[in-house]
N, C-alpha and C positions, 0 to 999 in steps of 0.2 A: 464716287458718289453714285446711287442707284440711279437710273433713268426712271422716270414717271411714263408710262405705258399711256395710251389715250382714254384704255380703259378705267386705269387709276384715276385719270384728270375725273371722269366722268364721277364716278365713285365720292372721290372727293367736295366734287362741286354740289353734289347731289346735299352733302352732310352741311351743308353750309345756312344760315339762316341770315337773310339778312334787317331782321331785329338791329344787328349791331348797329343800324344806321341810326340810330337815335340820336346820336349828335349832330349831324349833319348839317343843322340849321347854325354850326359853332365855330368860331374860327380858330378850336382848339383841333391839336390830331386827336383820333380816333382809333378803334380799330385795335387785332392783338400786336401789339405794339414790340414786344419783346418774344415773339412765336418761334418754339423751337429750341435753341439754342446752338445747333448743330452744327450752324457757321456762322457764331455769333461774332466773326468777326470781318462779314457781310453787312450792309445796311444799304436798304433803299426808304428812298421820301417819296412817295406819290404825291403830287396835287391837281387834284381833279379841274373839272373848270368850274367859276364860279357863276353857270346856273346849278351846281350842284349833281350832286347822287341821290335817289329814291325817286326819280319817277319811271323806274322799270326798263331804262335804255341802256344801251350800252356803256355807260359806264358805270353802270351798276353792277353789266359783265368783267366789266375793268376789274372791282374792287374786289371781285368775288375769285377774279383770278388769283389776285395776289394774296389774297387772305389764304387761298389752299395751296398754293407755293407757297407761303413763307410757313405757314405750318408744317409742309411736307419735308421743303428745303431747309428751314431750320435759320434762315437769314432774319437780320431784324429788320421789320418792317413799320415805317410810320405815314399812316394815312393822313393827309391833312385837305379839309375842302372849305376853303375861303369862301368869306364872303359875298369878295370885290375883288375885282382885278386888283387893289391896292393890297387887299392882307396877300394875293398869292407872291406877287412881287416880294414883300417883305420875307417871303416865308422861303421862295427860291435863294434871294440876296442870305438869309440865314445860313442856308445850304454852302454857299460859298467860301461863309467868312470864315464859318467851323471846321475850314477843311485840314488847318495845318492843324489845331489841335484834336481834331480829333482821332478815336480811340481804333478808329477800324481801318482793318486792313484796305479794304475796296470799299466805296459807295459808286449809289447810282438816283442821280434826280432822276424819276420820271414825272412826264406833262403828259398830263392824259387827254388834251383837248390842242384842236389846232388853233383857238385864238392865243395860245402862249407862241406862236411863229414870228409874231410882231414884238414879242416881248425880248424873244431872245435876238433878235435885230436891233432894240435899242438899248445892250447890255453887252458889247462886247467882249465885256472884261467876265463873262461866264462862259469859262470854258473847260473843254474838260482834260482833265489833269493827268498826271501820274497812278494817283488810285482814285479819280473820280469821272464818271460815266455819264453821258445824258440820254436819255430816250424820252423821242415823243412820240406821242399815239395818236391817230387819227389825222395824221397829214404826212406826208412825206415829200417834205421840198429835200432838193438836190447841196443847197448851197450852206449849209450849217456845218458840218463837218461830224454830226452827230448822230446815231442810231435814231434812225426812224422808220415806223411800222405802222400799217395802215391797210383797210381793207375796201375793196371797190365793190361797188353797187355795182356796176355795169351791168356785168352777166346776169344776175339773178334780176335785174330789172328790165333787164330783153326779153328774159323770160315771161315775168307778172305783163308786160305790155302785148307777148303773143298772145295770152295763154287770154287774156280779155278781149283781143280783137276774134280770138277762134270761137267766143262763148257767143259772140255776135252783139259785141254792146258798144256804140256807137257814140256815145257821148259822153267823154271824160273830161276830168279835171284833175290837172295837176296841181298839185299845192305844195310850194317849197319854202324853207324858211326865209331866203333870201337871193337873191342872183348871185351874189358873190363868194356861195360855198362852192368850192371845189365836189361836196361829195352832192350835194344838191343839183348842179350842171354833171356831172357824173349820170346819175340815175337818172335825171329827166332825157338823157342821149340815150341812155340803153332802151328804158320802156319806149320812145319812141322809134329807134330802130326796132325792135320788136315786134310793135305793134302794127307797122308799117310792111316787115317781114311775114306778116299775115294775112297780109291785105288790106288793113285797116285804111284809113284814110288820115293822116296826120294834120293835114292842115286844117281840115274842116273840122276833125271830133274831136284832136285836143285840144280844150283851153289851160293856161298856166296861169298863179295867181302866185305871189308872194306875198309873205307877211311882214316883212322888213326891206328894207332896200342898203343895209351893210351887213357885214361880215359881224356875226355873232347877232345880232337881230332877227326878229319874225319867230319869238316863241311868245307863244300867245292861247293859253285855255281859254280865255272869254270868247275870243273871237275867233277861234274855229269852231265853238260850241254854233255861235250866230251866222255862221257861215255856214255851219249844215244848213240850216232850214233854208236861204237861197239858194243852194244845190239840188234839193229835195225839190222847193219848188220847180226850177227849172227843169225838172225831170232827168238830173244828171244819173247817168245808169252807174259808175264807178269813178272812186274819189281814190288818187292816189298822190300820199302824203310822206312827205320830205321833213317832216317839220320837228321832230325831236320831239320830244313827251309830251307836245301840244296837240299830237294826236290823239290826246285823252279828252279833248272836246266834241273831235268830230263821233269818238267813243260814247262821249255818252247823252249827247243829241239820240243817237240810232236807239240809245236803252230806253229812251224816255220819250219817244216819239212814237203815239199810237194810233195815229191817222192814216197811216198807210205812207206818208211821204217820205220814205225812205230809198236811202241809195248805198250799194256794196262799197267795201274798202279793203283795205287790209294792212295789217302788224307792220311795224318797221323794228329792224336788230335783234328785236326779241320776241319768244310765238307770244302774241297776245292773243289769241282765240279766246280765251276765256275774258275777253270783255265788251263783248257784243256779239250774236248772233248772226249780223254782218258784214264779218271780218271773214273774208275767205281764204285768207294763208297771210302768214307774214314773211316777211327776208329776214332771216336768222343770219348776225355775225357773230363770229364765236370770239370773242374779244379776249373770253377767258381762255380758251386753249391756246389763242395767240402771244399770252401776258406766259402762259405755263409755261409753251415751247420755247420764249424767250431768259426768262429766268433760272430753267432748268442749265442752260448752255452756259449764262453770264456768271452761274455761281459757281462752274464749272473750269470756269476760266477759259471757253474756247474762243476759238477765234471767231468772230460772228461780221455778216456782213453789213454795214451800214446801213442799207436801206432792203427794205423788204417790202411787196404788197400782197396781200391776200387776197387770193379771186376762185369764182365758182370753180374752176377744175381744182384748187387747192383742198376745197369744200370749207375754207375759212367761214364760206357766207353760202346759206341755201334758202331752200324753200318749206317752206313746212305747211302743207294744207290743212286747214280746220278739219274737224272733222263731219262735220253737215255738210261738206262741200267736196266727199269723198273723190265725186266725178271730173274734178281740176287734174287728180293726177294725171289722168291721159294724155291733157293739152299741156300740162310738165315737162313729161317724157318726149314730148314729140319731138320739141325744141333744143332739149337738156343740151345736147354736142353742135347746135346749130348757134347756142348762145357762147359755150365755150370758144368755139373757133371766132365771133364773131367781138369777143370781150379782148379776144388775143389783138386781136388785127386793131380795135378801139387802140387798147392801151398801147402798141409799139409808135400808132400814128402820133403819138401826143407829145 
């Protein structure tokens, strides 16, 4: 089997449109369903989480990965994004029951979200078999027995927390979707180490707000749109958001707000520069190199290791400055090995 080059992933992903999301609001799969045929005796089932794909985050990178591996790799692949937590359950439990009759040599569930962790806790009778695989995305607990892969804020958010305390902006806010995301207590440790690694002052300039108080709660567009303008008002100099595509509120307060009271932000998983003027870089995760480099291996049949994290020295996850905000690269580069080294030492302590 060819190897896909990074350059090809890029190539590929470039030709991609994601149009194909039109169904997405359906609890049918979707997607090139039958792509390839080259190892159509391959299949994988993606299920997304049920807040869904199409609002520009990363599992939009997810989808986009697997649509150009399975085209490239020639595996069948079926995208499927529930409603409810009830159609995914139904839709995994399918996965299981099909497996003696079915037609293919190897499959592979993948869970593209970490609220399926509790799911596969109260299901122990899903596991994986002789010719079937599980991978989940976007969490990697220890205790499941099953390929899991996941990428850390840390680093690059040591970095966004120096690189604001160097600019000399003293009053931030944190906004997370909830206390009890893993990647959400992730990224609010690094920017505050970070920031603090600058000189900042942590306990007086940053405040922290949640939108939810469980796990999988705090996405919210209304109310981060209403929650700009009490930031604004209080003169908050930088908003930085944890919150999953409901960062498209605090987006488009800043577009539509023409009185002067506005405050910087920036992109989360993917560059959003182009949706506000305000955005001064985003944390780019590469979800989709990380779906390629895995698929490539699994259809390969190599032996792969259980658990994986992606982190800034991997380059899984960076920075990408806007470009009206040319003058950030400097306070980037300053940091760049000071965030590596200090992501390493986070993660081994944990």
């Amino acid at each position: 089997m060819k190897k896909i080059t990074r350059n090809r992933m890029v190539g590929l992903l470039v030709g991609l449109s994601l149009l194909l999301l039109c169904s997405c609001g359906d609890e049918e799969s979707f997607g090139p369903g039958l792509a390839g045929y080259s190892r159509g005796d391959l299949y994988a089932l993606v299920v997304y989480s049920s807040a869904g794909i199409g609002d520009g985050g990363f599992e939009d990178n997810i989808y986009t990965g697997f649509v150009a591996s399975a085209d490239y790799l020639g595996y069948v692949l079926e995208n499927f994004n529930p409603l409810d937590m009830n159609s995914a359950e139904k839709a995994i439990d399918r996965f299981f029951k099909e497996s003696g009759e079915s037609p293919y040599g190897r499959r592979l569930l993948v869970l593209a979200a970490s609220e399926y962790v509790k799911l596969l806790q109260k299901h122990p009778e899903w596991k994986r078999g002789e010719k079937d695989d599980i991978l989940l995305l976007d969490s990697a607990p220890d205790s499941l027995g099953i390929y899991t892969r996941d990428i850390s804020l840390y680093g690059a958010s040591f970095m966004a927390g120096a690189a604001v305390a160097s600019e000399g902006m003293e009053k931030i806010q944190f906004l997370g979707a909830n206390p009890k995301s893993n990647a959400v207590n992730v990224a609010l440790a690094g920017f505050k180490d970070g920031y603090k690694s600058a000189g900042g002052l942590v306990g007086e300039n940053i405040r922290t707000f949640y939108l939810g108080e469980e796990e999988n709660e705090g996405f919210d567009f209304d109310e981060t749109y209403y929650l700009s303008y009490s930031y604004a008002r209080d003169s908050v100099d930088f908003v930085f958001p944890v919150i999953g595509g409901s960062n498209a509120g605090l987006f488009r307060y800043l577009r539509e707000t023409t009185d002067g009271m506005r405050f910087l932000t920036c992109g989360m998983d993917v560059d959003q520069q182009h949706l506000g003027e305000n955005i001064v870089f985003s944390i780019v995760k590469r979800m989709d190199v990380l779906v390629m480099d895995f698929m490539q291996n699994w259809v390969d049949g190599e032996d792969l290791p259980r658990k994986s994290l992606g982190t800034l020295e991997t380059g899984l996850v960076d920075i990408v400055v806007a470009e009206n905000y040319g003058s950030w690269h400097a306070d980037f580069d300053a940091v760049r090995s000071e965030a590596v080294k200090a992501e390493k030492e986070f993660l081994e302590g944990r």
